[in-house]
matplotlib code that plots the C-alpha trace (Angstrom):
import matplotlib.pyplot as plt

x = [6.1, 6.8, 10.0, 12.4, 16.1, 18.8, 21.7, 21.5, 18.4, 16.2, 12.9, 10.0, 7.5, 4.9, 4.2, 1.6, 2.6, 0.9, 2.3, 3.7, 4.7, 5.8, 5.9, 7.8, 8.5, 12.5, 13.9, 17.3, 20.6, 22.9, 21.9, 21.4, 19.8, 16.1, 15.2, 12.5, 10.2, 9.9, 12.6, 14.5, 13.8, 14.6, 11.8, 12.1, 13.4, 14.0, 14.1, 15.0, 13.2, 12.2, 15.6, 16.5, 18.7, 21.3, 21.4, 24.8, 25.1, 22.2, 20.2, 21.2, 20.0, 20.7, 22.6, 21.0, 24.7, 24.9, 21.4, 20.4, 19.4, 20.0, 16.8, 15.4, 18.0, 15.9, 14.9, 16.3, 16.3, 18.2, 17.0, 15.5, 15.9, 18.5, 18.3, 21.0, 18.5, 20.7, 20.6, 17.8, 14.0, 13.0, 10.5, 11.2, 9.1, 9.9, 8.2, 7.6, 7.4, 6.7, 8.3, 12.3, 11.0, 10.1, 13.4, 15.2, 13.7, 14.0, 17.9, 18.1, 16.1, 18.1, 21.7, 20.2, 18.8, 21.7, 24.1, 21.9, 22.4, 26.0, 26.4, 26.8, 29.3, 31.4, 31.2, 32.3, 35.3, 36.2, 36.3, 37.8, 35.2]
y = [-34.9, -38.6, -40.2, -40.9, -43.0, -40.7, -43.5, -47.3, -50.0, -49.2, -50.0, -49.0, -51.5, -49.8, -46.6, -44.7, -41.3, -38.9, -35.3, -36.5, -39.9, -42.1, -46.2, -47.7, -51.4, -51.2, -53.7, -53.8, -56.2, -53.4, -50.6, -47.0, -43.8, -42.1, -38.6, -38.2, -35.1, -33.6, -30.4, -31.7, -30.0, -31.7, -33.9, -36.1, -39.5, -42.4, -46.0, -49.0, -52.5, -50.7, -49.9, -46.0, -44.2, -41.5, -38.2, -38.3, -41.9, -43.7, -41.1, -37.0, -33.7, -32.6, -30.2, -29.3, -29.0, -33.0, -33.6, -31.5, -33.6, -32.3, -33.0, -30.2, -27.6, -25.0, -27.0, -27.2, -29.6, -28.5, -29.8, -32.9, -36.1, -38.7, -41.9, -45.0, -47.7, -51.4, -54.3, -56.6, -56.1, -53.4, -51.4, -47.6, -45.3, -41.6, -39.7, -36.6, -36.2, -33.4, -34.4, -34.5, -31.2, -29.6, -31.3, -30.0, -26.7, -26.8, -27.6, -24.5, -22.5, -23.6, -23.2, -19.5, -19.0, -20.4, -18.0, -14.6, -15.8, -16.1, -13.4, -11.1, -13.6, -13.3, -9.7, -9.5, -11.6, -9.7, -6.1, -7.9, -7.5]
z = [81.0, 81.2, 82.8, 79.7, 79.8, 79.7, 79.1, 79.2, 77.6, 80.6, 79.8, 81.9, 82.1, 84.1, 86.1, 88.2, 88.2, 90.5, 91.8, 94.6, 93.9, 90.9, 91.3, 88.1, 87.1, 85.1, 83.7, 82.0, 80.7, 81.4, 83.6, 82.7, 84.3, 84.3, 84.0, 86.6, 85.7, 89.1, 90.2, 93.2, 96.4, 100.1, 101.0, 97.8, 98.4, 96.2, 97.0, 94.3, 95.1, 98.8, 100.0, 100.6, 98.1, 98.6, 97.0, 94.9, 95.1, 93.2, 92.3, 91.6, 90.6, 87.0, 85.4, 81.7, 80.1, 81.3, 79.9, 77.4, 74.2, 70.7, 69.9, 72.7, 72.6, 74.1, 77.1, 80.4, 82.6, 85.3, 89.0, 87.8, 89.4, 87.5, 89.2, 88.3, 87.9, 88.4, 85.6, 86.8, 87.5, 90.3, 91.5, 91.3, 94.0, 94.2, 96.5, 98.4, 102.1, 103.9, 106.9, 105.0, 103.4, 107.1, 108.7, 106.5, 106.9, 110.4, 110.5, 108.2, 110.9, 113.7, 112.1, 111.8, 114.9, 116.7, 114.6, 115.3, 119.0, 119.1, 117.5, 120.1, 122.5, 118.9, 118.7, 122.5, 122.1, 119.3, 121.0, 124.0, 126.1]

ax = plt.figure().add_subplot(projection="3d")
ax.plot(x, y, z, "-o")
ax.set_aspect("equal")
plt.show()
């Protein structure tokens, strides 16, 4: 699947699109938004003209009933990557690093681990003990 504008005269002047990384060229009077074919997951980051994005700011994760064309009404999109590209000229790179992916993991791991061992200090306070 190839990266297609979902609002605004963005026009993609060149890509290289590879699994785990996508380089475009935009250019565009007005602005608009891109439809990145990749599902979201934590490790993907985006950065416009080399300068890191934030999730829910300039770029986002789709939700098909925002999305869904007429066109393809039995596709969904959901979990793509939707990225506001600026009027102007830039340089688009998303990319996938294992390291956000594995931070991420491990801040999951540790919330959990921390919770299964206060646990029992909980439990004690609770039976007043």
């Amino acid at each position: 699947r190839d990266v297609r504008v979902r609002k605004g005269d963005v026009s993609i002047e060149s890509s290289q699109v590879k699994t785990l990384k996508l380089m475009l060229r935009t250019q565009s009077d007005e602005g608009g938004t891109i439809i990145i074919p990749r599902l979201y997951f934590p490790g993907w980051t985006v950065r416009i003209d080399k300068i890191l994005q934030k999730l829910n700011e300039s770029f986002k994760i789709t939700n098909a009933v925002d999305i869904q064309p007429e066109s393809r009404p039995n596709v969904d999109d959901s979990g793509l990557i939707e990225v506001s590209v600026p009027k102007g000229r830039h340089v688009i790179e998303v990319k996938f690093s294992i390291v956000g992916f594995v931070t991420t993991l491990g801040l999951i791991l540790e919330g959990r681990i921390r919770a299964i061992v206060q646990a029992p200090k909980t439990m004690r306070r609770r039976r007043g003990t």
